[in-house]
N, C-alpha and C positions, 0 to 999 in steps of 0.2 A: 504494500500500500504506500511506502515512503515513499519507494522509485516512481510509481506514477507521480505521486503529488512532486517531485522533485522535476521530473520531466516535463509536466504540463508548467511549472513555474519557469522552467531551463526555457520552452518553447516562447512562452508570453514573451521573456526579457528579448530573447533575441529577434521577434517582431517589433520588439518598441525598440529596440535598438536598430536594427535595419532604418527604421520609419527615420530617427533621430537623423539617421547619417545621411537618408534622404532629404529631408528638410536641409541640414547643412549645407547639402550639395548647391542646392536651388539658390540658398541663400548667400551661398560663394557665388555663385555663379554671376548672380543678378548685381553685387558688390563689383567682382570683375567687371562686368558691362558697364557699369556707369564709372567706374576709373579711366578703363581704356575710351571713353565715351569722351569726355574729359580732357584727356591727352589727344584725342582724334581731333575736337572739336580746335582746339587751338592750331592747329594745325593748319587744317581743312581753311578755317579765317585767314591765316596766312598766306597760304597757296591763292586764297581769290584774288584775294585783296592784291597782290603782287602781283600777277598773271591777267587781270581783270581789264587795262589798261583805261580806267578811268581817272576819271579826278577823283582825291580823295573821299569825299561825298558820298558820292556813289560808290565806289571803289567799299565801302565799310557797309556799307548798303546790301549792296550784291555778295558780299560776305557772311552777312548776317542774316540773309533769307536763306544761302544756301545749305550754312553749318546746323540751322532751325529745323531744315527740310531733313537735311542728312542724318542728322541727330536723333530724330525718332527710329528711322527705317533703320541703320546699323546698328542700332539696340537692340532691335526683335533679330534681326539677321545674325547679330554676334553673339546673343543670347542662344537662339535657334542651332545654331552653329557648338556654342559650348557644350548644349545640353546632350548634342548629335555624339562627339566627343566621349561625353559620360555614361552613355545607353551602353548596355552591356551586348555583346556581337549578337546578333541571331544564328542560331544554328540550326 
């Protein structure tokens, strides 16, 4: 009688623990995407802004719709992308 009740307890924890490490993952994950989100963004502003060949005006203008625009879609894409990453192979 010990060993089941020892077994069904052994089972529980390593379900909440799996669960745990899942949650973490998501949670790293989604941290990653907005750091590297972050570091892209300044970037991305740079590259228009330089490349853009306006006057400064515009030039920060045209920088600022783009890094706006870009900034959501490479989130779900980089996010999309980590999680791909972290799925374990199909076999």
């Amino acid at each position: 009688m010990g060993e089941i009740f020892h077994l069904v307890l052994m089972r529980r924890r390593f379900r909440h623990g799996a669960l745990t490490m899942r949650l973490r993952s998501h949670v790293r994950s989604a941290v990653k995407t907005a750091s590297w989100r972050a570091f892209a963004a300044v970037d991305t502003f740079g590259l228009v802004w330089l490349f853009s060949g306006h006057d400064t005006t515009h030039a920060i203008a045209a920088a600022g719709a783009v890094v706006g625009v870009e900034a959501i879609t490479k989130s779900f894409l980089y996010f999309a992308h980590e999680r791909l990453w972290e799925a374990p192979l199909l076999r």
